[in-house]
C-alpha positions as CSV (number, residue, x, y, z in Angstrom):
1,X,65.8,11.9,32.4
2,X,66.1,15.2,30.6
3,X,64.3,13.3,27.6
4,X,61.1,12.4,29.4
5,X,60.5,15.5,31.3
6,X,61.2,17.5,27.7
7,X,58.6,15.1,26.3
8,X,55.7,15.5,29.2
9,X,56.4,19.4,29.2
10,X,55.1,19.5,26.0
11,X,52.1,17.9,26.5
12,X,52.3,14.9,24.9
13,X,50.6,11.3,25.5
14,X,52.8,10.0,28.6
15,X,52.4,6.1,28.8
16,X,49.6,6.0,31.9
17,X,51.1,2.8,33.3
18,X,48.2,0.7,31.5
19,X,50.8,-2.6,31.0
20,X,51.0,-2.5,34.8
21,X,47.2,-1.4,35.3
22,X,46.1,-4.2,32.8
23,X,47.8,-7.3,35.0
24,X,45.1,-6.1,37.5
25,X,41.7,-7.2,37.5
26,X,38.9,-4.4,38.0
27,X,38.0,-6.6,41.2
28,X,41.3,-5.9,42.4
29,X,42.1,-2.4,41.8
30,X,38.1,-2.0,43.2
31,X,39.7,-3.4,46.4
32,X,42.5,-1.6,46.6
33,X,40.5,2.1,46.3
34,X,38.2,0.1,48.6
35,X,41.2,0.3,51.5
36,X,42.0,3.7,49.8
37,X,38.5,4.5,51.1
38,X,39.2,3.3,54.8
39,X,42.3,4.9,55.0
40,X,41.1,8.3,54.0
41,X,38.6,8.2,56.7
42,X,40.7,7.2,59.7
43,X,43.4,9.3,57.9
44,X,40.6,12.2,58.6
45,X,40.0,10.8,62.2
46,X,43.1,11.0,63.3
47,X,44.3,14.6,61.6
48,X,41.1,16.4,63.4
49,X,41.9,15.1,66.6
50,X,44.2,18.0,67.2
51,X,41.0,20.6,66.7
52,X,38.0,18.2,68.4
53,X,39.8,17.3,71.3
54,X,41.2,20.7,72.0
55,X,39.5,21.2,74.8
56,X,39.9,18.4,76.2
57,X,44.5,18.1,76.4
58,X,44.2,21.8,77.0
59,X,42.0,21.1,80.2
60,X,44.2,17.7,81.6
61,X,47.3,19.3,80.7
62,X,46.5,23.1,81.7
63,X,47.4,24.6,78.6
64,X,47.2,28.5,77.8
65,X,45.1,29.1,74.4
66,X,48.2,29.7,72.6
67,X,49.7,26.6,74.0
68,X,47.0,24.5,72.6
69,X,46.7,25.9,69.5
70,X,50.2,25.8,68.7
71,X,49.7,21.6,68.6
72,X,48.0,22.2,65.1
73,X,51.1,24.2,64.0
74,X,53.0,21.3,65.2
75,X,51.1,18.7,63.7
76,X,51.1,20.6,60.5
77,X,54.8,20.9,60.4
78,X,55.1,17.7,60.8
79,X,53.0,16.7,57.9
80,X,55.0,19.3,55.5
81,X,58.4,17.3,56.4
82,X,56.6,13.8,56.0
83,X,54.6,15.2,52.7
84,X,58.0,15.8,51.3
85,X,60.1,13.0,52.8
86,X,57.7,9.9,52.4
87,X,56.4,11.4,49.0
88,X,60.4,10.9,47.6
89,X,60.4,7.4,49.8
90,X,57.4,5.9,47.9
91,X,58.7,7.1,44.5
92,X,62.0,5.4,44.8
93,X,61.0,2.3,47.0
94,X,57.1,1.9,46.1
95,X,54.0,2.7,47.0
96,X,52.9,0.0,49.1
97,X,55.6,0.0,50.8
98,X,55.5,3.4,51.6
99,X,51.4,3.7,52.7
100,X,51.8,0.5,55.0
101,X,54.6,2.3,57.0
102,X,52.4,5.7,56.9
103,X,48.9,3.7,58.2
104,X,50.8,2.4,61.1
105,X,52.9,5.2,61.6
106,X,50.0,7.8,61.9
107,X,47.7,4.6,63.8
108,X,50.5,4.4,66.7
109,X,51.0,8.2,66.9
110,X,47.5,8.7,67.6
111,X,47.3,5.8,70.4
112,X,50.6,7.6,72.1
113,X,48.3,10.5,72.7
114,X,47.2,8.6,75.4
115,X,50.5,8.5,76.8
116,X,51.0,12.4,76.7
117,X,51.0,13.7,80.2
118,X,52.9,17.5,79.0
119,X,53.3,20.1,77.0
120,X,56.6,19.1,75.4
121,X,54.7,15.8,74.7
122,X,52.1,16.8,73.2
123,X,54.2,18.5,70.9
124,X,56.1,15.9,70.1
125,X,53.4,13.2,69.2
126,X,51.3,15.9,67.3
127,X,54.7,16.5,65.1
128,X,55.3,12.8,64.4
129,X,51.1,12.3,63.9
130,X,51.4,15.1,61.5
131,X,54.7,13.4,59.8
132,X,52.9,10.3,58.9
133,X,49.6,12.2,58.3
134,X,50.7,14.6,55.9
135,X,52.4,11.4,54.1
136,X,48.9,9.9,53.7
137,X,47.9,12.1,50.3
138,X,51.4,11.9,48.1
139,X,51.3,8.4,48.9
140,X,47.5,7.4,48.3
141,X,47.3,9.9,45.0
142,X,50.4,8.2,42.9
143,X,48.6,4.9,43.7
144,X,45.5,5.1,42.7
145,X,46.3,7.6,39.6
146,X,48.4,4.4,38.4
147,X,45.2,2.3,38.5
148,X,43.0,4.2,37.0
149,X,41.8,5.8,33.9
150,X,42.6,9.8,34.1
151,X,38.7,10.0,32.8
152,X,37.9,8.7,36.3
153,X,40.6,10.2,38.8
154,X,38.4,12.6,39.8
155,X,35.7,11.3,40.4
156,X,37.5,8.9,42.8
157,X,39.2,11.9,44.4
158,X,36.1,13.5,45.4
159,X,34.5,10.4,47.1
160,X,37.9,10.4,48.9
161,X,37.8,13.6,49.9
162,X,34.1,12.8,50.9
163,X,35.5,9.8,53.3
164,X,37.1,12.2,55.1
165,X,34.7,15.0,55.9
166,X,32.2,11.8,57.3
167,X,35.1,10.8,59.2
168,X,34.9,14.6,61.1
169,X,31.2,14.2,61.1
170,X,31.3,10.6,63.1
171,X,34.2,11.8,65.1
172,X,31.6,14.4,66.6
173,X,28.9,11.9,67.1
174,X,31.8,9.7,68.6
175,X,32.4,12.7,70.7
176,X,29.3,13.5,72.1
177,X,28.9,9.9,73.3
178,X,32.2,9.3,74.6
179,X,34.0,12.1,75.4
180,X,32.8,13.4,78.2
181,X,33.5,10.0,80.2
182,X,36.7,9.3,79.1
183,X,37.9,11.1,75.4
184,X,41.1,8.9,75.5
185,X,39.0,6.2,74.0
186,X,38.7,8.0,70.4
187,X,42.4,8.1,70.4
188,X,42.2,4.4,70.5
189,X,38.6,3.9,68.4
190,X,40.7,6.0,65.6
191,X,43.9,3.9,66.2
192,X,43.6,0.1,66.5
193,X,41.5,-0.6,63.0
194,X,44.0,1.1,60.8
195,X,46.8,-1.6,62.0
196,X,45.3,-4.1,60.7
197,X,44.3,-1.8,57.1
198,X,47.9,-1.3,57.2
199,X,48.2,-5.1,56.9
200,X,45.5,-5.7,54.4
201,X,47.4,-2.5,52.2
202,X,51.1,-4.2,52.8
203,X,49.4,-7.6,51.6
204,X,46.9,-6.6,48.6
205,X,48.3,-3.5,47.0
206,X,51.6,-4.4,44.8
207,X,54.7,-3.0,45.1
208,X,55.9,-2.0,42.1
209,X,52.7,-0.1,40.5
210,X,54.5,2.2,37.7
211,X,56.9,1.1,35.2
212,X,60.6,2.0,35.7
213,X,61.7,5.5,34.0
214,X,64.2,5.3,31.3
215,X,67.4,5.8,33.1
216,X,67.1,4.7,36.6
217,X,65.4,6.8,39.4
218,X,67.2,10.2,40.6
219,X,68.7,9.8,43.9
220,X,66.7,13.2,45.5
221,X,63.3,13.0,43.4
222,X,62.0,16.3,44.7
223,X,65.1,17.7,42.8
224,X,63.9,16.7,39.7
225,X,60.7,18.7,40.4
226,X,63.2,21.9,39.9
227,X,64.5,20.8,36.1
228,X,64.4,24.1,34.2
229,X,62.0,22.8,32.4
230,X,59.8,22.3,35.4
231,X,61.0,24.5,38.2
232,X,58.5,27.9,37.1
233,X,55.2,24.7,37.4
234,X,56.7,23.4,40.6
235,X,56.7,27.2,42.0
236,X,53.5,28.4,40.6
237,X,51.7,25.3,42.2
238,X,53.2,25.3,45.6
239,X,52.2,29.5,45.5
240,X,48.8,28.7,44.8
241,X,48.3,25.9,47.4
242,X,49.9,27.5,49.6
243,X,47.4,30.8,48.7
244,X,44.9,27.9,49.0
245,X,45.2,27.2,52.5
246,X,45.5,31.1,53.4
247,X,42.5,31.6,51.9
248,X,40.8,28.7,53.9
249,X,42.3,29.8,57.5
250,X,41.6,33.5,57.1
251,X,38.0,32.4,56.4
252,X,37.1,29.1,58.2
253,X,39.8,30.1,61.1
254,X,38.4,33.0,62.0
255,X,34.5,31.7,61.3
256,X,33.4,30.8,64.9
257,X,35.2,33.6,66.5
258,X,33.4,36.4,64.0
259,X,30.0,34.4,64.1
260,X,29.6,35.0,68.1
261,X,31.8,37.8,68.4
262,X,31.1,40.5,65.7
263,X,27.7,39.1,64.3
264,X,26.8,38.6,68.2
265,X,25.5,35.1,67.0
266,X,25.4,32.5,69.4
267,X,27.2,29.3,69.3
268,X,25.0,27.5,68.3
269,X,23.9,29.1,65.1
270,X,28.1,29.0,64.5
271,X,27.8,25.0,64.6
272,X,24.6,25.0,62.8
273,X,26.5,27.4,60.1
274,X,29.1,25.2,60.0
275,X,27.1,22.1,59.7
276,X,25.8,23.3,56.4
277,X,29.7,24.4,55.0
278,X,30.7,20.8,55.8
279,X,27.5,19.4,53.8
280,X,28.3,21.4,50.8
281,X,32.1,20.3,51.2
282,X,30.4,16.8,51.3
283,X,28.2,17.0,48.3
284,X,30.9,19.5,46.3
285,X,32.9,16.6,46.2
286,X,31.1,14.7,44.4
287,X,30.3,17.2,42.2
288,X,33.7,18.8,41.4
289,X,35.4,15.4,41.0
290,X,32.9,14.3,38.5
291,X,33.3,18.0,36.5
292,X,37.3,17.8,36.6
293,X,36.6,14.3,34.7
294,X,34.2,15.7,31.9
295,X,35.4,19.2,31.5
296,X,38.9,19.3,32.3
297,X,41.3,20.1,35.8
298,X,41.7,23.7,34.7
299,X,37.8,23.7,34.7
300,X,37.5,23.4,38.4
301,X,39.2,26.5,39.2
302,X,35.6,27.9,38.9
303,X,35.6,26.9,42.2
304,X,37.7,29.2,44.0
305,X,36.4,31.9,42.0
306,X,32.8,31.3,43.4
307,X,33.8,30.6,47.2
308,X,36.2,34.2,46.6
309,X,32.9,35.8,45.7
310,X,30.4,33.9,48.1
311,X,32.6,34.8,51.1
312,X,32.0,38.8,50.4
313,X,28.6,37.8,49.9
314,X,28.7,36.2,53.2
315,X,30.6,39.4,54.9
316,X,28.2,42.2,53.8
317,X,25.2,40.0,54.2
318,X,22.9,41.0,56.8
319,X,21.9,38.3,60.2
320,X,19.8,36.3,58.0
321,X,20.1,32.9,59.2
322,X,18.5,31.2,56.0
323,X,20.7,33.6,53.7
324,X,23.8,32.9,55.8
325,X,23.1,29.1,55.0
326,X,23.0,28.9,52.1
327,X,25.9,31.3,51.2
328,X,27.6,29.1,53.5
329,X,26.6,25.8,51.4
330,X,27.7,27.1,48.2
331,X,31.5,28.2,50.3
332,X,31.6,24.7,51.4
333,X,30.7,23.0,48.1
334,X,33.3,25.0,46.0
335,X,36.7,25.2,48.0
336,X,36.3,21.8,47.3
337,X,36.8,21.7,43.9
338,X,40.5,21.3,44.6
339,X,39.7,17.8,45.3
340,X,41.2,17.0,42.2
341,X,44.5,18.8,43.1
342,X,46.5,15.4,44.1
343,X,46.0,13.8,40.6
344,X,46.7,16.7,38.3
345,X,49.7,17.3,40.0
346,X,50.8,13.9,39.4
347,X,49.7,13.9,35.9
348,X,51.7,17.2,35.0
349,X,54.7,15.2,36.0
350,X,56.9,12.5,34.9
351,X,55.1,8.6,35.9
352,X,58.0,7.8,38.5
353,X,57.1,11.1,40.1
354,X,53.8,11.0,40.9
355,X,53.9,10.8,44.9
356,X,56.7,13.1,45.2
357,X,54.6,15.6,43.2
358,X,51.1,15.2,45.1
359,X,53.7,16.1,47.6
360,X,53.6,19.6,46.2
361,X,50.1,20.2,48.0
362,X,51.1,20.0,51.3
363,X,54.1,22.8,50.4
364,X,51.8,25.3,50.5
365,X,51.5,25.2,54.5
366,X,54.3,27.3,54.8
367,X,52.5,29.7,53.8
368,X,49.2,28.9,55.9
369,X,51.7,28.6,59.0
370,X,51.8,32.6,59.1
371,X,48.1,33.6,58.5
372,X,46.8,33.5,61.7
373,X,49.6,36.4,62.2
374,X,48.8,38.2,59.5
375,X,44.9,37.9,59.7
376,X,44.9,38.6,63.6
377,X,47.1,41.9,62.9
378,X,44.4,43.1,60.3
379,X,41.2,42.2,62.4
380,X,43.2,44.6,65.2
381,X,43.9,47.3,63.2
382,X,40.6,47.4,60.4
383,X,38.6,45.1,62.1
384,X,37.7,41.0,61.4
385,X,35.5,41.5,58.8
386,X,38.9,43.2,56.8
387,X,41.0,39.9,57.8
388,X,38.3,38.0,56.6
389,X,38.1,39.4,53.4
390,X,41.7,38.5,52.5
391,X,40.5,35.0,52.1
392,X,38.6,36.1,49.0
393,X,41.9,37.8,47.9
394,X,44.2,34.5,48.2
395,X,41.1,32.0,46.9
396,X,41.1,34.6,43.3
397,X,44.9,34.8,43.1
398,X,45.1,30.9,43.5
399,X,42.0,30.4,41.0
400,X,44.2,32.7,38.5
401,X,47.2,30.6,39.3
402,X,45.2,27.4,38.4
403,X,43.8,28.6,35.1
404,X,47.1,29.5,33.9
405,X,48.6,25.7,34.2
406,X,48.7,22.9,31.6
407,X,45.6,20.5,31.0
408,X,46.1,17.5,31.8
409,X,42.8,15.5,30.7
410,X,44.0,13.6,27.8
411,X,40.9,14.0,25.4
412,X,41.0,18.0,26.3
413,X,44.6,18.1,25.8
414,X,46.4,19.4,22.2
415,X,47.4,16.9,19.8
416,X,51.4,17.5,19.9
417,X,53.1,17.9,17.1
418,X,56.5,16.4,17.6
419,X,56.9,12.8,17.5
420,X,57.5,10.7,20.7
């Protein structure tokens, strides 16, 4: 093991899985990302349940504010411990494997919502959703980074990411015609289709996608993440994705609330705000995934650089509701570029590792899991505008982070100079 890791620290060619890639056709792999594609969206569905139907389980089950918000810290502790845990399963006992039991497993966790009748309850499904939610990226990323070309892998990554903001869209639409009579039934609209994806993934998608590491597989993958020859990479990129997410609740988190509180906008020039931040994040996407594949992962740190600087553009702007737009657009379409996060990650790491890496993403909501704390205590004392501007703090630091890390686009990459 020590060999291999010394080898891909250096940066040099790491056999990209092509003998296994090559036994399947381009049809096939095609259909694969094609269930990819379903999963992300009623991945997405069922993750934003938690913030669309707030209203809704606070009202039946008379919950405080702090009660119902404290379901999204539930659901996203869950998803850390499934991140981590399903992320080492899929490594050691395959990827199929793994995503069919994640597809059901988030599928029934979102029907038992309709089962939920307390607080306690509610807790408890939104921590085992957010188990088998969280899973959904580690696993997805080390299976289609197998299949394909790293000259596409981002590209792919942004029209998953895409996927899943139309699946927030639709769940509004769904909302607005079926919530009010009975918003049980987009538990079950988001539930019942991905049980049978999970059956289509469990029969189309092999098992065994990457080729056995020299040596066996490690009995606690994540361990190997801390080698010494890895453990300063594994730290720097759970810091920055967890500055990442920071960044995104100290903005986004607190965007309604400052809209119609300290801009005394109403709320609905917040949603119309919003709308446009969600159609950048849509076309970003596209955008970033497709740079990450011509100019390099490393490129798209860009990004976060741009969204640091359009959020103080944003904050000292005057009420300018076409201004606001489109400083809001150009946010949305560049936190986004870490779309191409979950395949870099698994590229700066050893093949057998790849889920277990992607895992590293969701690390970084430990950190997230104390913003609201520390950006509440900062809009009490200097005000919400000061909170706010934290976000472009932790989006520069994490954009610094980013540019310091290894390329990992083979054609950008140096030439080694040691033999394999």
């Amino acid at each position: 093991m020590t060999d291999t890791l010394a080898v891909d620290v250096t940066g040099a060619m790491v056999e990209d899985a092509g003998p296994y890639r090559s036994e399947l056709s381009l049809n096939r792999r095609l259909l694969i990302f094609g269930l990819l594609l379903l999963n992300e969206f009623f991945y997405g569905w069922a993750w934003n349940t938690v913030d669309v139907l707030r209203p809704f389980f606070r009202q039946d089950l008379h919950l405080s504010l702090v009660q119902a918000g404290s379901a999204y810290s539930a659901q996203g502790a869950g998803a850390l411990t499934g991140a981590i845990l399903m992320g080492q399963f899929a490594d050691r006992f395959g990827r199929r494997n793994a995503l069919t039991i994640v597809i059901a497993g988030y599928a029934l966790m979102l029907i038992a919502g309709v089962l939920v009748g307390s607080y306690p309850a509610l807790l408890a499904q939104r921590v085992l959703l957010g188990f088998f939610a969280g899973a959904e990226f580690p696993v997805a990323v080390g299976i289609y980074v197998a299949l394909f070309h790293d000259r596409t892998r981002g590209k792919l990554a942004g029209m998953l990411s895409a996927s899943f903001s139309c699946s927030i869209i639709l769940l509004g639409v769904a909302l607005g015609r079926f919530g009010q009579r009975d918003w049980h039934s987009l538990l079950w609209i988001g539930g019942v289709p991905p049980l049978a994806l999970a059956v289509l993934v469990f029969l189309i998608v092999p098992n065994q996608i990457d080729p056995a590491p020299e040596g066996g597989r490690g009995r606690l993958p994540v361990r190997e993440l801390f080698h010494p020859a890895l453990r300063r990479q594994t730290l720097l990129l759970a810091l920055m994705t967890g500055l990442n997410f920071f960044g995104y609740q100290a903005f986004s988190g607190w965007f309604t609330t400052y809209i119609t509180g300290p801009r005394g906008l109403s709320p609905a020039i917040a949603g119309d705000l919003l709308a446009w931040q969600f159609a950048g994040n849509i076309a970003g996407s596209f955008l970033w995934g497709w740079l990450s594949d011509r100019l390099g992962r490393r490129f798209n740190a860009l990004g976060l650089l741009i969204a640091a600087a359009a959020i103080v553009v944003f904050l000292l702007s005057p009420s300018n509701l076409v201004w606001l737009r489109l400083v809001g657009f150009v946010y949305g379409g560049t936190i986004c570029s870490s779309v191409i996060w979950g395949p870099w990650m698994a590229e700066l790491y050893p093949v057998h590792l790849r889920s277990t890496a992607a895992s590293i993403f969701n690390w970084g909501r430990i950190i997230s899991f104390f913003a609201p704390l520390i950006t509440a205590a900062v809009a009490e004392r200097f005000g919400m505008r000061a909170s706010m501007l934290l976000a472009s703090v932790s989006f520069s630091l994490a954009g610094v982070i980013w540019l310091l890390q290894r390329e990992t686009l083979q054609r950008l990459r140096r030439t080694p100079t040691m033999a394999r």
